[in-house]
MARBA-3410 file (N, C-alpha, C, O; in Angstrom, 1 decimal):
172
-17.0,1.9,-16.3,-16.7,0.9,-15.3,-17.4,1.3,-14.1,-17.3,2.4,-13.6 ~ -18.1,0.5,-13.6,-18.8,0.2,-12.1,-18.4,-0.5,-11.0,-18.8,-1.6,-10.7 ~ -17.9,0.0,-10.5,-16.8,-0.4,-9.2,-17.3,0.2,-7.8,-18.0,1.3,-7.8 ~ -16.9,-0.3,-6.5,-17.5,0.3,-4.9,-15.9,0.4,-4.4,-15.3,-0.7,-4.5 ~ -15.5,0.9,-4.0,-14.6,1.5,-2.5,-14.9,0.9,-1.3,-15.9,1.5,-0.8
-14.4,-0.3,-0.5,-15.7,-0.3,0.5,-14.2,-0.8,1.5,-13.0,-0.7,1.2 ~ -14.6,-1.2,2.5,-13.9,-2.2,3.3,-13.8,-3.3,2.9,-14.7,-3.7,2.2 ~ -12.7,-4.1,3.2,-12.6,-5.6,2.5,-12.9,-6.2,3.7,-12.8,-5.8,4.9 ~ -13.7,-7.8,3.1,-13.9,-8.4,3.9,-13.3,-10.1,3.4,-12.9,-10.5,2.3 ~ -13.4,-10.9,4.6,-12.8,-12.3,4.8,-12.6,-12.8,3.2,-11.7,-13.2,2.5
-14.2,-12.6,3.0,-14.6,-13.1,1.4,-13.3,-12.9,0.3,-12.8,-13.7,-0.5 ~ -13.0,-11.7,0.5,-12.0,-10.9,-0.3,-10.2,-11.2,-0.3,-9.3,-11.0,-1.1 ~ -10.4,-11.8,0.8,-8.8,-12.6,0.3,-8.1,-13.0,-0.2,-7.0,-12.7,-0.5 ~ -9.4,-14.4,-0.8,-8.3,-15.0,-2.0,-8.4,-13.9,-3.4,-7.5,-14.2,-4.2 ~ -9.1,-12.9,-3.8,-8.9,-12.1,-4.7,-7.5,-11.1,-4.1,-6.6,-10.6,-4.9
-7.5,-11.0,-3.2,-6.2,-9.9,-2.6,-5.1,-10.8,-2.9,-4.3,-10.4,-3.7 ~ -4.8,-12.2,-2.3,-3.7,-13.0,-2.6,-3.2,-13.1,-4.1,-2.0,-13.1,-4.4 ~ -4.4,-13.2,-5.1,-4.0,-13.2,-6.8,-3.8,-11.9,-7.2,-3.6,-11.9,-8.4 ~ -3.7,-10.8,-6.9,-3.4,-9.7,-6.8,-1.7,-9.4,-6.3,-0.7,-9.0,-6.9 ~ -1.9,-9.5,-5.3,-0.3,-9.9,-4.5,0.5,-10.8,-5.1,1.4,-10.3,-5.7
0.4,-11.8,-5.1,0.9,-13.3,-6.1,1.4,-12.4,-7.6,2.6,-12.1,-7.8 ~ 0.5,-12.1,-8.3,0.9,-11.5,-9.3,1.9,-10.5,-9.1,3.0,-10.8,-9.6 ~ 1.7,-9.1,-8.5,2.7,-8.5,-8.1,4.4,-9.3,-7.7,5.5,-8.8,-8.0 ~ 4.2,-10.2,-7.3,5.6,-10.5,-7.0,5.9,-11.4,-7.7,7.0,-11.8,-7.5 ~ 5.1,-12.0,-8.7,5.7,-13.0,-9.6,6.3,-12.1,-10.8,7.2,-12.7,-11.5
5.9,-10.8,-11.2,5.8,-10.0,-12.4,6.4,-8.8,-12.1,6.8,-8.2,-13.1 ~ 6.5,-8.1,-10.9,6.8,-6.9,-11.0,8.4,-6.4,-9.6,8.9,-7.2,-8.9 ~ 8.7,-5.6,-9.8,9.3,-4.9,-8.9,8.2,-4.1,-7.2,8.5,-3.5,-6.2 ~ 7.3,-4.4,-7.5,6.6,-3.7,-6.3,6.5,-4.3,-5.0,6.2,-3.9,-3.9 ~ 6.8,-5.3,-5.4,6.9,-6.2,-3.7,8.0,-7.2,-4.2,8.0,-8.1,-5.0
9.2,-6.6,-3.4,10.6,-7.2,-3.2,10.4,-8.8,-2.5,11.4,-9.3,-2.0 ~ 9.2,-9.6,-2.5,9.5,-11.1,-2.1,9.5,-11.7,-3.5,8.7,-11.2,-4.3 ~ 10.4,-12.7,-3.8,10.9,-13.7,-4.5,9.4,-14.7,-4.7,9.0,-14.9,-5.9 ~ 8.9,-15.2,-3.8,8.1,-16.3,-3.0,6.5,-16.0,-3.5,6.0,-15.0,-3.1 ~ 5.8,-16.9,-4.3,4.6,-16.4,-3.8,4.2,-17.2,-2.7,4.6,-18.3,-2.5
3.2,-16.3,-1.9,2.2,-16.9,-0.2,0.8,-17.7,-0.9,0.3,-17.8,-2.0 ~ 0.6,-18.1,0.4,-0.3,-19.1,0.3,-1.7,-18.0,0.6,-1.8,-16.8,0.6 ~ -2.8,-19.0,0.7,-3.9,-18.4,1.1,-3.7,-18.1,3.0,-3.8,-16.9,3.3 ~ -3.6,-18.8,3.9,-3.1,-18.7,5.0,-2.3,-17.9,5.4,-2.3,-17.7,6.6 ~ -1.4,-17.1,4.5,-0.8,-16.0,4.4,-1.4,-15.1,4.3,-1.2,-14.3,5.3
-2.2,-14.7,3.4,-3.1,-13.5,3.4,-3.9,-13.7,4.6,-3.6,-12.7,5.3 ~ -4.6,-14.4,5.1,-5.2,-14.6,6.1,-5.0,-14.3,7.2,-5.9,-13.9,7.9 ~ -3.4,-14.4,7.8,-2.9,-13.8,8.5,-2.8,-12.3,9.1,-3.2,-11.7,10.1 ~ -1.9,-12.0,7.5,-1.8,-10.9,7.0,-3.2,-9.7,7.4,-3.0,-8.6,7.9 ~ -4.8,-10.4,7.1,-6.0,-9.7,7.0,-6.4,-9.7,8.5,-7.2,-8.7,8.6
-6.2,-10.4,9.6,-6.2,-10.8,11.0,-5.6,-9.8,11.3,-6.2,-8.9,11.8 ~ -3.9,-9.6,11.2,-3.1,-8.7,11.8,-3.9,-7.3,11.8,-4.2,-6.6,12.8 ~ -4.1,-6.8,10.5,-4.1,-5.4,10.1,-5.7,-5.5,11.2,-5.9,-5.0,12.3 ~ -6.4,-6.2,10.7,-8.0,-5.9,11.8,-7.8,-5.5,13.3,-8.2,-4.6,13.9 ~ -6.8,-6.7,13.6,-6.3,-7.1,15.1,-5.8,-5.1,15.3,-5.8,-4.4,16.3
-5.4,-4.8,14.2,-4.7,-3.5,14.8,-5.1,-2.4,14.9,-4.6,-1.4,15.4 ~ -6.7,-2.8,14.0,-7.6,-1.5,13.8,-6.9,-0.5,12.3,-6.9,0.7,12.0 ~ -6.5,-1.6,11.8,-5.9,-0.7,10.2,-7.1,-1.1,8.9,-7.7,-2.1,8.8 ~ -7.2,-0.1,8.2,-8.0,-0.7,7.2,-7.2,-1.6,5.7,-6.0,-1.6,5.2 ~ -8.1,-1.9,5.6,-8.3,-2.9,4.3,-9.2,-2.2,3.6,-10.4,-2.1,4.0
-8.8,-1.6,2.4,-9.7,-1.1,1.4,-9.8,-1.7,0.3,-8.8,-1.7,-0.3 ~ -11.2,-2.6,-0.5,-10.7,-2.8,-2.1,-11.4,-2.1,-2.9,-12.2,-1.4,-2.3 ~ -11.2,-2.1,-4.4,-11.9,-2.0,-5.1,-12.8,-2.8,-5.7,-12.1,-3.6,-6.4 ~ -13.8,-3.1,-5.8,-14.4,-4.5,-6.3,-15.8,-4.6,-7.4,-16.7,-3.7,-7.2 ~ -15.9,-5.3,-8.3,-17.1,-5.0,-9.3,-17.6,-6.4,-9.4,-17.3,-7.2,-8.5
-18.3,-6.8,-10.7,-18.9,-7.9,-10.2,-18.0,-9.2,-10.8,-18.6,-10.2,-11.2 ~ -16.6,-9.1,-10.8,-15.5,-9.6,-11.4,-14.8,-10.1,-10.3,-13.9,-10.9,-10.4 ~ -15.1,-9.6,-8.9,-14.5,-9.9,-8.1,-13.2,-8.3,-7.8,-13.3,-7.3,-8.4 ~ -12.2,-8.6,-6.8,-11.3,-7.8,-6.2,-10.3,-7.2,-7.9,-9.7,-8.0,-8.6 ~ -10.5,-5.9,-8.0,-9.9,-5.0,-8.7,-8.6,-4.5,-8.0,-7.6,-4.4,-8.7
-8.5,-4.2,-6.9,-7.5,-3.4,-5.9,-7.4,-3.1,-4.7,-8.4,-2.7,-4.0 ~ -6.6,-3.1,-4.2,-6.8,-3.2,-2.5,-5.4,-2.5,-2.2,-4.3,-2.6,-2.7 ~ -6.0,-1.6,-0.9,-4.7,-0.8,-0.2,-5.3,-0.9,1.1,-6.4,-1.1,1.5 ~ -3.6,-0.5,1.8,-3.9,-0.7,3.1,-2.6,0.2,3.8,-1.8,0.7,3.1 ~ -2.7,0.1,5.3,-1.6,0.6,5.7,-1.5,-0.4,7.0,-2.4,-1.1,7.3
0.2,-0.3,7.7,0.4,-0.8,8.9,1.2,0.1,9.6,1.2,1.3,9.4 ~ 2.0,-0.4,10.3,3.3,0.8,11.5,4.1,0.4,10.6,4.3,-0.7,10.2 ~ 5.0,1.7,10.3,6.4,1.9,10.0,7.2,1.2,10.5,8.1,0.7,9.9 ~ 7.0,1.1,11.6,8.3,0.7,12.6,7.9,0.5,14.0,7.0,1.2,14.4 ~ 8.4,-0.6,14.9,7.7,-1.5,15.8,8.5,-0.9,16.8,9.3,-1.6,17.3
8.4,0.8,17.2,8.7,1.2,18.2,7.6,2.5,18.6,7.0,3.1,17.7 ~ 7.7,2.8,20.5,6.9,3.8,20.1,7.2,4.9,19.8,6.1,5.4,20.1 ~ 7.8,5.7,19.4,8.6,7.0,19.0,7.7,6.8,17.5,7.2,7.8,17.0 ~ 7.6,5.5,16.8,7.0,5.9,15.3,5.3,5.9,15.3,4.7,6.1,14.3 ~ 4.7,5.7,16.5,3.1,5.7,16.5,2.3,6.4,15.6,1.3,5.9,15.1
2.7,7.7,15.2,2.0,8.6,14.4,2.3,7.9,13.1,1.3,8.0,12.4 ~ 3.2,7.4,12.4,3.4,7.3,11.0,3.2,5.6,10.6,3.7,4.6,11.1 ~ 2.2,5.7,9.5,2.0,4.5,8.7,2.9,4.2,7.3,3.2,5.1,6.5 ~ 3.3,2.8,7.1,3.4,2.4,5.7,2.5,2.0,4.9,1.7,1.3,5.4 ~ 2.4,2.3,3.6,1.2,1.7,2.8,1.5,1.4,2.3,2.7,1.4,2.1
0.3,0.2,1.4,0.4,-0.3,0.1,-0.5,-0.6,-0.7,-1.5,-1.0,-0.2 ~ -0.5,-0.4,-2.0,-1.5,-0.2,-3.0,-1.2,-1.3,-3.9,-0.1,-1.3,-4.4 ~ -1.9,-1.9,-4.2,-1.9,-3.1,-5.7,-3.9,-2.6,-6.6,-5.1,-2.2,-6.3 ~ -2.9,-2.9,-7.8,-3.8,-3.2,-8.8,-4.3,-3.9,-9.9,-3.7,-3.5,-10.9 ~ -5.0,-4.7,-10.1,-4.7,-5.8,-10.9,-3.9,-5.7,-11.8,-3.4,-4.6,-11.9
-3.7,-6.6,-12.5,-3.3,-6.7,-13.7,-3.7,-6.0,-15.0,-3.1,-5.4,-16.0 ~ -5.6,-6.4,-14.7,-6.2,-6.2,-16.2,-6.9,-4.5,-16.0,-7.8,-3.8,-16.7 ~ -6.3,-4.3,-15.2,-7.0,-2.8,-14.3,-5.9,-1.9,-14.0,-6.3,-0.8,-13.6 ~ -4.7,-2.0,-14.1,-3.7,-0.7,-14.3,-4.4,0.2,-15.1,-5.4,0.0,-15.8 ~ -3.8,1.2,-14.9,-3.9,2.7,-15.7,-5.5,2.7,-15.5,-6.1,3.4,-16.4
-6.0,2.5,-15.0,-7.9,3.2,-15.4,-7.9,3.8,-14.1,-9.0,4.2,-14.0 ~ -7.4,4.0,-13.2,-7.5,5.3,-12.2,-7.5,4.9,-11.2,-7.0,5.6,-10.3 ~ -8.2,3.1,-10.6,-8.0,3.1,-9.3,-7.1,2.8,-8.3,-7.3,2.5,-7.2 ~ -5.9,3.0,-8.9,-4.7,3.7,-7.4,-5.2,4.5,-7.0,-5.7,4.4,-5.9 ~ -5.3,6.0,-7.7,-5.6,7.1,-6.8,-6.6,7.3,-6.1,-6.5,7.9,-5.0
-7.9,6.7,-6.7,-8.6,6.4,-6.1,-8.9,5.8,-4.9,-9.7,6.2,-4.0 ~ -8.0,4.6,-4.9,-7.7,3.5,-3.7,-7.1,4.6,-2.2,-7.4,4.8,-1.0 ~ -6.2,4.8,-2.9,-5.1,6.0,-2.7,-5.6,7.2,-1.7,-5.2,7.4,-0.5 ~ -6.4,7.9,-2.2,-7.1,9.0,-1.3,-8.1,8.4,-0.3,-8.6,9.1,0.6 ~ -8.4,7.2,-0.5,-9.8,6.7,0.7,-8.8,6.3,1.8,-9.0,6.5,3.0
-7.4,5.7,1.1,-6.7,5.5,2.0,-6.4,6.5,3.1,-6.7,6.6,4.2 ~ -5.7,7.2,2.4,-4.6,8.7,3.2,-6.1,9.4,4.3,-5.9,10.0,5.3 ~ -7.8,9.3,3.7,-8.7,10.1,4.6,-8.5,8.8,6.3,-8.7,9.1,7.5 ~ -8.2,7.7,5.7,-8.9,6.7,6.8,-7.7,7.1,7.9,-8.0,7.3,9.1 ~ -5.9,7.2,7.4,-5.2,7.4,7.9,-5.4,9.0,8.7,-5.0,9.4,9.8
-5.9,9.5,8.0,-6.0,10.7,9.4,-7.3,10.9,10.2,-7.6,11.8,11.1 ~ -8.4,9.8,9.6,-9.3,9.5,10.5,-8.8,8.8,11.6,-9.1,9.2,12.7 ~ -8.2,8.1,11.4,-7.1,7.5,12.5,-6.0,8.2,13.2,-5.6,7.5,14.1 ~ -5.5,9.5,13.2,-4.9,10.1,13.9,-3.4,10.2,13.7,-2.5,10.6,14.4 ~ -3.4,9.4,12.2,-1.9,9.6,12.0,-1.1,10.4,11.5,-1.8,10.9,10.6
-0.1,10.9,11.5,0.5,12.1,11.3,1.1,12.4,10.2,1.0,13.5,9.7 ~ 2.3,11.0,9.5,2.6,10.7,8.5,2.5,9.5,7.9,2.2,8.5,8.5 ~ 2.8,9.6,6.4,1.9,8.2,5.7,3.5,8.1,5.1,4.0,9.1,4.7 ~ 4.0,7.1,5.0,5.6,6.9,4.2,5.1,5.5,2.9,4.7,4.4,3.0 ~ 5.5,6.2,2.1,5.6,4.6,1.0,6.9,4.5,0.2,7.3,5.5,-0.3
7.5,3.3,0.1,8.6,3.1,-0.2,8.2,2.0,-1.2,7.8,0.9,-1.0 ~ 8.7,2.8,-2.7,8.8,2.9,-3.8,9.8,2.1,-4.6,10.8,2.6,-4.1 ~ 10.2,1.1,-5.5,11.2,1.0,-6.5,11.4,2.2,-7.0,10.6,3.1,-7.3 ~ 12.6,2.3,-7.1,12.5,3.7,-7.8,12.4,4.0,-9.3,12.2,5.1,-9.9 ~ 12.7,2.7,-10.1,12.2,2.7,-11.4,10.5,2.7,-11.8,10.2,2.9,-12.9
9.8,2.6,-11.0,8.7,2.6,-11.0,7.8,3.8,-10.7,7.0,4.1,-9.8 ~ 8.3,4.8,-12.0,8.3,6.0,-12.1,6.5,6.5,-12.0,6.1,7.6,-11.6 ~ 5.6,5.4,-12.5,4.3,5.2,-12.6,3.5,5.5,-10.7,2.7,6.3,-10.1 ~ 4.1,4.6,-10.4,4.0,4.9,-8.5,4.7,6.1,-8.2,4.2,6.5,-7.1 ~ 5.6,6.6,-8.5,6.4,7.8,-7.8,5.4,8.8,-8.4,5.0,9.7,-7.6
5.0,8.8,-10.1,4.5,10.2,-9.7,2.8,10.1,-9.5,2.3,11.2,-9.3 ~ 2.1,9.1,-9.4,0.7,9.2,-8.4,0.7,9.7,-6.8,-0.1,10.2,-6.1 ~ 2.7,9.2,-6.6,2.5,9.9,-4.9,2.4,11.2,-4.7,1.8,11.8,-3.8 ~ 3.4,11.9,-5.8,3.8,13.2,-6.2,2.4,13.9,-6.2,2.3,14.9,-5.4 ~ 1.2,13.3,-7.1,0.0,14.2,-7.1,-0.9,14.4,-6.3,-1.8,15.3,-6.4
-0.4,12.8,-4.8,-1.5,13.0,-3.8,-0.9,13.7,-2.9,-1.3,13.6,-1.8 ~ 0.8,14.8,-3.4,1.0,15.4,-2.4,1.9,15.1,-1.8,2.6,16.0,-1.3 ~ 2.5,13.5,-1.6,3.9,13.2,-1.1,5.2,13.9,-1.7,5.1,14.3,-2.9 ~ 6.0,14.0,-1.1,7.2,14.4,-1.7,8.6,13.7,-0.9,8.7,13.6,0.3 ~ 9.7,13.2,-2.1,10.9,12.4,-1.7,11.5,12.7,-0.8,11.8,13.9,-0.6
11.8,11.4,0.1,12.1,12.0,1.6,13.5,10.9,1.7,14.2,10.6,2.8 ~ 13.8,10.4,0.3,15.0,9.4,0.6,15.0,8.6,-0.4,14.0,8.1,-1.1 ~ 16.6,8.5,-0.4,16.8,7.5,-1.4,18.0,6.7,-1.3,19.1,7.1,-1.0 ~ 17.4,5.1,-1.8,18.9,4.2,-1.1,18.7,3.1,-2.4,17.8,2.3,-2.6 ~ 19.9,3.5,-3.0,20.6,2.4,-3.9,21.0,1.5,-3.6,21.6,1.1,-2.6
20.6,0.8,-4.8,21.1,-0.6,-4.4,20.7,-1.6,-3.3,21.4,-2.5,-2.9 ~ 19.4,-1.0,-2.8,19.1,-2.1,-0.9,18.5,-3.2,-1.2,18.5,-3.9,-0.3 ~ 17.7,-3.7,-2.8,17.5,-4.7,-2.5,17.8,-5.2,-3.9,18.4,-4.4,-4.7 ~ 17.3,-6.9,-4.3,17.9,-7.3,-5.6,16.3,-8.4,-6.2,15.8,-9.3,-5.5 ~ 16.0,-8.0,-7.3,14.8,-9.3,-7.6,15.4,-9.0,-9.4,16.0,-8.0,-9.8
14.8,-10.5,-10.4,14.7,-10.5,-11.6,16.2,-10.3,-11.7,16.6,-9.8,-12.8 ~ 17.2,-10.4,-10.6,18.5,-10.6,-11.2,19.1,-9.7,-11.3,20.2,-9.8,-11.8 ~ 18.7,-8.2,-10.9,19.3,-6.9,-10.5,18.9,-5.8,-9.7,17.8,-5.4,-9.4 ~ 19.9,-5.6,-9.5,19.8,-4.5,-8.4,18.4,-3.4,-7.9,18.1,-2.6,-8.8 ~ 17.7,-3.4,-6.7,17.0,-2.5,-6.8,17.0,-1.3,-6.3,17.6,-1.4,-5.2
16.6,0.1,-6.6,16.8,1.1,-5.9,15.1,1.1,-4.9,14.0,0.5,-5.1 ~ 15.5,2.4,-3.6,15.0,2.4,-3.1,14.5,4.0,-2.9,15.2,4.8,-2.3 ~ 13.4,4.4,-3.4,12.9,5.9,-3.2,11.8,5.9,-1.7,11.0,5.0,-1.5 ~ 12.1,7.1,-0.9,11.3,6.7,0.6,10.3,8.1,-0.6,10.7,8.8,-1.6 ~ 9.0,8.0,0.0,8.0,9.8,0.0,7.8,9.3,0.8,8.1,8.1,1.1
6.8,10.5,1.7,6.3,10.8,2.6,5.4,11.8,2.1,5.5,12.5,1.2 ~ 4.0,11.7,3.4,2.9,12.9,3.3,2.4,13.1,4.5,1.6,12.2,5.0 ~ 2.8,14.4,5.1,2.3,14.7,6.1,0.5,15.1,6.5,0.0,16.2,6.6 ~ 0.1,14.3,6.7,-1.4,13.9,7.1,-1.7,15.1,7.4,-2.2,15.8,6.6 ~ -1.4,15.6,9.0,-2.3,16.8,9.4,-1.4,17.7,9.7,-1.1,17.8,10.9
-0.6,18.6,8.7,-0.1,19.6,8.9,-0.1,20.4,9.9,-1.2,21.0,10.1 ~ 1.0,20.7,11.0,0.6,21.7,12.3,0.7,21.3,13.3,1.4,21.7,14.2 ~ -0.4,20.0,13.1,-0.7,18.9,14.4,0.5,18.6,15.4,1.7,18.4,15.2 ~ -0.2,18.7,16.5,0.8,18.9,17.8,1.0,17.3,18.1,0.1,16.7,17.5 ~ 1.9,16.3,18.8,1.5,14.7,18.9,1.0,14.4,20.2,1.4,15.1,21.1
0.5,13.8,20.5,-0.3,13.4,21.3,0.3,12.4,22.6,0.8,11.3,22.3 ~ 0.2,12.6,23.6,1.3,11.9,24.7,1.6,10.2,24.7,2.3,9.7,25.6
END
């Protein structure tokens, strides 16, 4: 397989949206009910730029294979250092490697960026994502039952975390 890592660009949306769409029509990994529109992603691709966050895909000549990204944990400043992430992979492209892949260009861009910790919050049946975090080094930092509900039952909630630059003092 012949595939590039690159920055995503405008082009790359409506491949990110059938990627996303699918995820929530099919899976546990994104808790909306709803699939979004194209205008949604759009948004979505504005904000993270607007913030200076990356947009990573994977891409071949098939179009968007996978895309990760990160934003702020939490919309205060006390959390500035720590990002949330998220990784999708197609459908017809699970299991051939590029999460981790996705995955480490991610976690380099986040401490090219100066962040301190990276948090992803996990289904917790989705043992497949828990242990790719496990290998790039996260380890379980929380766990909350029962917080949310899709496909008509209950979901659990596993937090990891990975401390970016070990040591690092924070910055004023």
């Amino acid at each position: 397989m012949s595939y590039e890592i690159r920055e995503a660009l405008a082009a790359d949306v409506p491949g990110i949206l059938d990627i996303y769409n699918d995820a929530v029509r099919n899976t546990t990994a994104i808790w909306n009910e709803t699939p979004v529109d194209l205008a949604n992603r759009q948004a979505w691709f504005a904000a993270r730029a607007q913030q200076g966050y990356p947009i990573l895909v994977a891409v071949d000549g098939s179009g968007v294979l996978g895309y990760a990204s990160f934003g702020d944990w939490r919309p205060f400043e006390g959390f500035r250092h720590t990002v949330e992430h998220s990784v999708y992979v197609r459908d017809d492209q699970r299991g051939k490697g590029l999460g981790p892949l996705l995955m480490q260009a991610l976690v380099e861009r986040a401490r090219a960026c100066g962040k301190h910790v990276m948090v992803a919050a996990i289904e917790s049946g989705n043992a497949p994502s828990v242990r790719l975090h496990e290998r790039l080094g996260f380890v379980v930092s929380g766990q909350m039952p029962q917080v949310g509900v899709k496909f008509g039952r209950w979901l659990d909630l596993t937090f990891m975390q990975l401390v970016l630059n070990p040591g690092a003092e924070p910055s004023a």
